[in-house]
N, C-alpha and C positions, 0 to 999 in steps of 0.2 A: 553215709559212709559204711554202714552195718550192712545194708542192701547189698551193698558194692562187693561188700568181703565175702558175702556168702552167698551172690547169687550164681557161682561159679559158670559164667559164661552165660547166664540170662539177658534179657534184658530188663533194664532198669529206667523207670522213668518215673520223672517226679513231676506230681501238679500244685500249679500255686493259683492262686484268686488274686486278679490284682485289683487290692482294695488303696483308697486313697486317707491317707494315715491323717490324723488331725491336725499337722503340720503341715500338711499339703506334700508329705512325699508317698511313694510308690511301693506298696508291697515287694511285687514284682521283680521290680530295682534292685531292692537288698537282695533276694533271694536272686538273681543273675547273678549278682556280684560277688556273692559268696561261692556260687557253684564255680563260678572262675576265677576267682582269687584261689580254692581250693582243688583245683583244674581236676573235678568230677565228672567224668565222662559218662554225666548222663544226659537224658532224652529228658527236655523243658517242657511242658506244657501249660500255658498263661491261659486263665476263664478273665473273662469280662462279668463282671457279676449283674452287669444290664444287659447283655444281648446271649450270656452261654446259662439256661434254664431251663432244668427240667421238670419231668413230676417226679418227685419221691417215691418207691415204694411205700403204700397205707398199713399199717398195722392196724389188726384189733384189741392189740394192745392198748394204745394212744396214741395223743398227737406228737410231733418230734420236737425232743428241748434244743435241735440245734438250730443256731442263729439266718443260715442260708441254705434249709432244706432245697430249694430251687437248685442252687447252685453246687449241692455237694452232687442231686442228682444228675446235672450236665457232669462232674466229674465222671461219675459212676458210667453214664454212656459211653464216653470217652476213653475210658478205663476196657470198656467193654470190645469196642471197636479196633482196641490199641493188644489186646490180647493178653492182658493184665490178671493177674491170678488171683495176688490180694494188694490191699491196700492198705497200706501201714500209715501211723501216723505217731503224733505223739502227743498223743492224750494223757496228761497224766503225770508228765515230765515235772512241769512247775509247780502243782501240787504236793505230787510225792517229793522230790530233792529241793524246791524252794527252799528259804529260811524261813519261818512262820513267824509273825508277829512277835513281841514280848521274850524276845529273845535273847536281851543283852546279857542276863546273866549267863545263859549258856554259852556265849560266844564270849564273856571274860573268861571262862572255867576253860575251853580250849584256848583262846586265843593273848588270854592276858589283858590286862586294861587299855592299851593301846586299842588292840582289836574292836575291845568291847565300844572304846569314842568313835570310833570307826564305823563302826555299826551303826552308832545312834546319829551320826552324820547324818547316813546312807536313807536311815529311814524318819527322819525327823519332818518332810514331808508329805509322809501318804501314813492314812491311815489314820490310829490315834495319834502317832506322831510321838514325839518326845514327853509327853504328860502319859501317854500309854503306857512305853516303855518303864519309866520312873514308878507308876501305879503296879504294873507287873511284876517289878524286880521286890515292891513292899510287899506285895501281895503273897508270895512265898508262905512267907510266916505267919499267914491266916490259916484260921479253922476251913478245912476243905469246903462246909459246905457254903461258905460265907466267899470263900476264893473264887468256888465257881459260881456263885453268884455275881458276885461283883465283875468276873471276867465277861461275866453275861453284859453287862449293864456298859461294860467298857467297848465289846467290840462289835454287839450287836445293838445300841441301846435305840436303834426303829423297832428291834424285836420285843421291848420289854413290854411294849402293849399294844400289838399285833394287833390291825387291823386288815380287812380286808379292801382292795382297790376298789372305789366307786365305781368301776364300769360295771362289777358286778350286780345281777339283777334279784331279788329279793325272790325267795329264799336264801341264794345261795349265796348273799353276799355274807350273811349270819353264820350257815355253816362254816363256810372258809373260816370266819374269824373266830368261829368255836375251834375248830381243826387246832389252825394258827396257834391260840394260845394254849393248847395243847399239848402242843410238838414243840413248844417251848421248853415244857418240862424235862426237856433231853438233856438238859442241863445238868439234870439231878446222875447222869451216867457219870460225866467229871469229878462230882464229888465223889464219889461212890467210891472211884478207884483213886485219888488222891491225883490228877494229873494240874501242873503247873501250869498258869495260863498259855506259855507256848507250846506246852506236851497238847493242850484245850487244842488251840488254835493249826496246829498241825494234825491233829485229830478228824475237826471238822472243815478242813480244807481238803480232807483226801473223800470225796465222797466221788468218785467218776460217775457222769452221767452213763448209761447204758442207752446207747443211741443203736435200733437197727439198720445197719447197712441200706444204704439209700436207693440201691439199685442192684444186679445180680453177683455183683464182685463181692466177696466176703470181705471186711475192714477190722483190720485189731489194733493195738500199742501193746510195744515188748514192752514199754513202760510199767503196763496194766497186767502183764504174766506172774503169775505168782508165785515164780522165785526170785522174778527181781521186786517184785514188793515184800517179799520176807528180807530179801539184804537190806533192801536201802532201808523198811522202817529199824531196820536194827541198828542204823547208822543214828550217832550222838546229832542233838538239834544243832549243835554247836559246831558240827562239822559240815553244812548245808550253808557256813557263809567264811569267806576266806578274806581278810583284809586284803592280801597282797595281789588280789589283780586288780585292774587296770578303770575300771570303773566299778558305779554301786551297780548299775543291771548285771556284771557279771559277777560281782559278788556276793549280790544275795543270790546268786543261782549256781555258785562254786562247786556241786558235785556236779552237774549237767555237764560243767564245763570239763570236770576232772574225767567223763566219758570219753573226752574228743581229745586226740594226740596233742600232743604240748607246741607243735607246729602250727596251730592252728588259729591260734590265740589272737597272733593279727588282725586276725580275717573278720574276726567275729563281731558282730552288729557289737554298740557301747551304749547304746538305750533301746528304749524298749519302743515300738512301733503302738500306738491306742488310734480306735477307729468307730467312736463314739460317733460324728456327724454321719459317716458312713452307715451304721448299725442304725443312725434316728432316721436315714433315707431310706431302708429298706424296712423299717418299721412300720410307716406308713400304710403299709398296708392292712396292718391292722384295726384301722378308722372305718374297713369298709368289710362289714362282716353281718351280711344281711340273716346270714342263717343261726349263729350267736343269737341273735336279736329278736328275731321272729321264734326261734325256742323258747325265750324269757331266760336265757342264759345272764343275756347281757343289757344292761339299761342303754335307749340306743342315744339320749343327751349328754346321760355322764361322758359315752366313748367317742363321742364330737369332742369333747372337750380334752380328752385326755391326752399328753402330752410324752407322756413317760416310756420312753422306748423299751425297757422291760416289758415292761404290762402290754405296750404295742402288739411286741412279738410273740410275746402267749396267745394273745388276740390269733392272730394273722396264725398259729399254728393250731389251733382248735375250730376256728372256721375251715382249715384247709381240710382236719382229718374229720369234721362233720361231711363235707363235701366227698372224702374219699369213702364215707359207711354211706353216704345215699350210693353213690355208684357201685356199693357193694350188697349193695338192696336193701338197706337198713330205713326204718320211717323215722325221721326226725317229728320230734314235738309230740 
């Protein structure tokens, strides 16, 4: 709708990926549906994430942390072809204006204790869940550096003793897990400055990936510009979840929504789309990563074995960018 306002007689076209949600419905779908519920006169364009694939532009930077390098680059050609300037997105949205974790006390302090039941409805499924919450709101009145400790133990406790994934190949399964417990010590920043576990957890939620543009179209989020991340972080945690709309997806995500005209509310998706089977089908390609392997990057039994769509697609993206520095003349091994 931003595009629309300000592209003063551009054109405007948006692309989606139609990915199949783990319910079995259509990305696609919703986004039609919303563009014509909200009768957007823009120009559609739908990827097949099996047959629209490209190559990525390679960095020497490194490999790309996004999930459908392939596919972001068919956008990028597309984009190309179609005479597209830049490509916006919005990276950044649910991060920055989400509600973060551990929140309830700040959502009683705006919203009152209704709100505040409301909240722990909302979020008493994901995540810590309602033992979180309850450990969060005690957690207050601890010694800083004992809160952020304990918020450590709460919301990361795979992190409390970081290991490294067995696909890794010896040396560097060691160093990782040296790194690892490491960069745990980041903890000690929380205490430092005294922040609440959801001051923590909206903290370490805002970290955007810095992904380079996939092909020659520049890509940004107004999300990520930084004066709208000096507003919104100056906005109370308390004010990023609203009881009074219509479901819990749109209310832990109430300033997102406070962007978009009050007409709009309708239209707007009431859960949230996940596409886990999806992401473990394109992972797979991770299992076949002969230059990992033959470097001694990778153990090649462990990564027969390995199952973990994470780990998959780091695989499947550091095989690709070994593959893009040979063809940039680089010797592996």
């Amino acid at each position: 709708m931003h595009a629309l306002r300000v592209a003063e007689g551009r054109r405007v076209v948006a692309f989606t990926t139609d990915l199949t949600d783990d319910a079995g419905g259509s990305s696609a779908a919703v986004v039609r549906r919303l563009l014509d519920d909200l009768k957007l006169p823009v120009e559609l364009v739908v990827l097949d994430p099996d047959r629209d694939r490209g190559e990525p532009a390679w960095s020497a930077t490194g490999p790309r942390p996004d999930a459908l390098p392939e596919v972001n680059a068919a956008v990028a050609e597309r984009a190309v072809e179609l005479g597209v300037g830049m490509l916006l997105s919005g990276d950044g949205a649910d991060e920055l204006l989400g509600v973060p974790r551990f929140a309830t006390g700040a959502v009683v302090r705006r919203h009152g204790i209704r709100g505040g039941l409301q909240y722990a409805a909302d979020v008493a499924g994901s995540g810590p869940g309602l033992p979180g919450e309850v450990a969060g709101f005690i957690g207050r009145v601890l010694p800083a550096p004992i809160r952020a400790r304990t918020y450590w133990a709460a919301n990361w406790p795979a992190w409390c003793n970081p290991k490294a994934p067995a696909v890794l190949g010896s040396p560097y399964r060691e160093a990782a897990t040296w790194w690892a417990q490491h960069w745990v010590d980041t903890v000690a920043g929380h205490a430092a400055v005294g922040r609440s576990w959801a001051e923590a957890d909206a903290h370490d939620a805002l970290f955007p990936l810095v992904i380079s543009p996939a092909g020659p179209v520049p890509k940004a989020s107004p999300f990520l510009h930084d004066g709208f991340l000096a507003a919104a972080l100056a906005l109370p945690l308390g004010d990023r979840y609203h009881p009074g709309l219509p479901s819990a997806y749109l209310r832990c995500k109430a300033q997102v929504v406070r962007l978009l005209p009050r007409y709009v509310l309708g239209a707007l998706p009431r859960r949230k789309q996940y596409f886990t089977l999806t992401l473990a089908h394109q992972a797979a390609a991770g299992r076949r990563a002969p230059r990992c392997v033959e470097a001694g990057l990778l153990d090649a039994d462990s990564l027969a074995a390995e199952h973990d769509a994470a780990v998959l697609l780091v695989v499947a993206a550091v095989e690709r960018w070994l593959a893009g520095a040979e063809m940039a003349g680089a010797a592996i091994g």
